[in-house]
N, C-alpha and C positions, 0 to 999 in steps of 0.2 A: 504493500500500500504506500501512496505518496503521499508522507506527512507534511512536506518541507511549504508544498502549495496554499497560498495564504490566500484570502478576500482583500483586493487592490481597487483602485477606484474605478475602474475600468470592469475590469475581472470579477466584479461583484455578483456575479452568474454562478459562482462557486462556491455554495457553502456548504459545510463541513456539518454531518448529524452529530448524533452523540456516538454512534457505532464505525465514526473514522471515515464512511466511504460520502464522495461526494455527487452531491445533486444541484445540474445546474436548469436553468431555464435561458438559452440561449438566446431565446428570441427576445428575451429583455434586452440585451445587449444589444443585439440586431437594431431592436426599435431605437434607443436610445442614439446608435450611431447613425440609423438612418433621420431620426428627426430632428438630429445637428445638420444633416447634409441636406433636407428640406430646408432648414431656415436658412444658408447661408445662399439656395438656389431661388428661394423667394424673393432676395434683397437682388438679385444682379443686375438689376437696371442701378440700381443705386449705387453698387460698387462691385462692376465686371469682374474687376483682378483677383479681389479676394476671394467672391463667388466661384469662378475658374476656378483659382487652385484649391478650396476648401473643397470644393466639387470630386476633383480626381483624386487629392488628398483621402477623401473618406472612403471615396469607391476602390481606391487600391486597399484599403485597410480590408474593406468588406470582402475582397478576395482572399487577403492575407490571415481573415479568418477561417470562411471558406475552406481555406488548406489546412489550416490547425484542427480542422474537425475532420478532414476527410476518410483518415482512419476508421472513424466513427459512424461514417456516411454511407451509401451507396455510391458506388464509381459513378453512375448514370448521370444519377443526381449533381452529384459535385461538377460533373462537365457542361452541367447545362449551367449551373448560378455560377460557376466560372468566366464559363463564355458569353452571357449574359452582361455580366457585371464588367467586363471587357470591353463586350460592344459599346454600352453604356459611356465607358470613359472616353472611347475615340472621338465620341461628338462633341470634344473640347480641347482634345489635343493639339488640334492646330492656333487653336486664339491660346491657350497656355502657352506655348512655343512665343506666339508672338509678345504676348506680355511679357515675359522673361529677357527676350529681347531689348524690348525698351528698356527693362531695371539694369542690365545689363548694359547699354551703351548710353543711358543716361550715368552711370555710375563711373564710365569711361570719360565722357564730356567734365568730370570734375574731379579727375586723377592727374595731376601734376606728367604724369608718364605717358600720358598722350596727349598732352600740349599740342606737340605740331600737328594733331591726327582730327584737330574739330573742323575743320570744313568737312574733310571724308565722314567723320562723324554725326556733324549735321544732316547730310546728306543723307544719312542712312536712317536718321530719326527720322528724318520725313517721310521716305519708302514706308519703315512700319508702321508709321503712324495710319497713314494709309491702307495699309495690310491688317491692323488692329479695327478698323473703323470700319473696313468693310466686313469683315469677320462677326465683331460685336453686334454688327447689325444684322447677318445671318443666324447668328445664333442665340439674339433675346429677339428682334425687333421681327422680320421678316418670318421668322418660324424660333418662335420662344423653344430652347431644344433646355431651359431648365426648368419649366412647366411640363414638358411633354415628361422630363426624367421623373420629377415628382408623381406625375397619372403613373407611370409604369412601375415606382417604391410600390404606390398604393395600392397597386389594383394587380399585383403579381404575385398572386399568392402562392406558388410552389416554390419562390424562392426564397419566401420567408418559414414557409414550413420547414425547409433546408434546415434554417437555426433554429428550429423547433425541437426541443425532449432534452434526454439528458447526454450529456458530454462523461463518456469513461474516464479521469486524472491517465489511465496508461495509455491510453491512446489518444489522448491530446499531447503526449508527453511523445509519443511516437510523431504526431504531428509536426511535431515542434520539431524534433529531430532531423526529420525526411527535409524539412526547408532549409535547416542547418546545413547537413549534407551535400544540399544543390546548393548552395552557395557556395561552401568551399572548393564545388568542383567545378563552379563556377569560377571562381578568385585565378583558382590556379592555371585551368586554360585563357584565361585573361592573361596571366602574369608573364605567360609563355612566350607572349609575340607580341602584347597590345593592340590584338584586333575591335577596331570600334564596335564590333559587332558584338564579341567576347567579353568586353569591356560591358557593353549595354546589358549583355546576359548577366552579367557578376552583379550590377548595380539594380536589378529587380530581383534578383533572390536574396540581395543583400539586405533591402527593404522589406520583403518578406519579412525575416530573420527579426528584422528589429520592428517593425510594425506588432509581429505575435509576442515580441517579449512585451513589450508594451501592454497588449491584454491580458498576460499572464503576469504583469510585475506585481509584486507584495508593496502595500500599504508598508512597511519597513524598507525606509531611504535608504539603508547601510546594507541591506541584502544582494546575493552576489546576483539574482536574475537585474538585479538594477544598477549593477555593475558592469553585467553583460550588455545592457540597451547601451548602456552610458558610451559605448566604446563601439558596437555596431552603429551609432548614432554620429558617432565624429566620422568613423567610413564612410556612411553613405550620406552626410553632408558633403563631402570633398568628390566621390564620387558626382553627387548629383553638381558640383559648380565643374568639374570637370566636363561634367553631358554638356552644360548650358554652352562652355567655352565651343565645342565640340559642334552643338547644334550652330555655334552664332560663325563660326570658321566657316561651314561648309554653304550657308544662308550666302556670306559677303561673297566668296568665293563665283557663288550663282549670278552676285548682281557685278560680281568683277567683268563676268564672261561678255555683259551690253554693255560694260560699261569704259568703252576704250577710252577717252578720255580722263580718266580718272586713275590714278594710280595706287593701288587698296594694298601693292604687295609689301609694305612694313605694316600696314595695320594688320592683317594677316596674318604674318609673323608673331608681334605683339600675341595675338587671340592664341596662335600655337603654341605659345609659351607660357600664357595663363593657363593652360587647359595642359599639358606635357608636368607642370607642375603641379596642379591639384590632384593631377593622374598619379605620381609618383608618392605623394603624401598621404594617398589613398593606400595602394601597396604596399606602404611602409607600415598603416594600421593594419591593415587588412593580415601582414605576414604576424604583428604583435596580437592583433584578436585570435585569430583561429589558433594560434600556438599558446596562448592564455586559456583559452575556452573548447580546449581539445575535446573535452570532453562536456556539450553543452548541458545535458538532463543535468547533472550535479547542480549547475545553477539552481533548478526550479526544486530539487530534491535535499539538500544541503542547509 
């Protein structure tokens, strides 16, 4: 039996009888994260950016539970609120891309380090600007797609049964495991060669990883599963500003190719070297987590 497993703010799905074994009600949790992801998709006329990324924010969570339970699940099941929940997030991934953008080269325009780069940098605000405006208006104004997500929370009911009954402590603890696993075997064929592609693979199993610790951390700040988030958590921060560098290289790169006039190849360079750098600082975690947290169930069990 897993004693170690505590009631967390999050995790509060898990309580413990008198007879040791636990009984959860998933779907509370389900509701609860689904009716933060309602209210932040209600506001998006009022504030796009945060609505976007709280949007895919919580839907990548609702996978990353998804797979903490799937032990626990029918295979069937699990691939359908998988892919589901997937599809779901795509209809925001291109305005996310683009918002990140702008914080991104608005963050450039007042870095001392690209002084000589703000007309190309003006230049490029403009383009997104443009690209966010048509975007934003595709996707609140012209066809609301965070209304449509809301009817489809509410009115999908097999994939809320998904988090419906109780969750077994050893096969959530397997859950947890199986995403640990692919991450590291992710990390590693990453580490191999830095294929962006490989690189992309390592940094969604990596959030996995640290998304489930997150629903499973204990209410005690000094415990080792919040030891484990704390440090999965600085990875796939540097991972994700290495994407962002990554995504905004290959972006300019696109607008380099009409753009003869214009000379983008040190801004370029610049982005390669922000992004080769958070890459590197990420692998340098990445080799200190997984050889700290060899063995991750300890954490949840300990």
């Amino acid at each position: 039996m897993v004693c170690g497993l505590q009631c967390g703010s999050l995790m509060h799905m898990l309580l413990r009888n008198k007879s040791g074994v636990f009984e959860s009600n998933c779907v509370d949790l389900y509701d609860k994260i689904t009716g933060e992801l309602c209210d932040f998709a209600s506001h998006a006329e009022e504030n796009p950016i945060e609505a976007t990324h709280q949007t895919r924010k919580k839907l990548k969570l609702l996978r990353a539970f998804a797979k903490l339970l799937q032990p626990s699940t029918n295979s069937d099941q699990y691939q359908f609120v998988n892919k589901t929940l997937r599809d779901w997030g795509r209809d925001f991934s291109e305005l996310r891309d683009a918002h990140v953008r702008s914080i991104v080269l608005n963050e450039f325009s007042i870095n001392p380090e690209f002084e000589t780069d703000q007309i190309l940098l003006n230049h490029l605000l403009e383009i997104n600007h443009a690209e966010v405006a048509l975007l934003e208006s595709n996707t609140i104004i012209r066809r609301n797609r965070f209304s449509e997500l809301e009817e489809n929370i509410r009115n999908n009911r097999p994939i809320r049964m998904y988090f419906f009954g109780a969750a077994v402590p050893d096969l959530l603890l397997e859950g947890f495991n199986i995403s640990y696993m692919k991450s590291h075997l992710a990390f590693k064929q990453a580490n191999s060669d830095n294929d962006p592609d490989k690189v992309h693979e390592w940094r969604k199993r990596a959030k996995d990883v640290q998304y489930q610790a997150e629903l499973l951390m204990s209410a005690n700040e000094n415990d080792n599963l919040t030891e484990l988030h704390s440090s999965i958590s600085l990875v796939c921060d540097d991972l994700g500003a290495a994407n962002d560098f990554h995504m905004l290289f290959v972006w300019i790169k696109e607008i380099a190719k009409n753009e003869a006039s214009m000379d983008f190849s040190e801004l370029i360079e610049k982005v390669k070297t922000e992004n080769k750098n958070f890459l590197s600082n990420s692998f340098s975690k990445g080799t200190d987590f997984y050889s700290k947290f060899s063995e991750p169930v300890r954490a949840l069990t300990v």
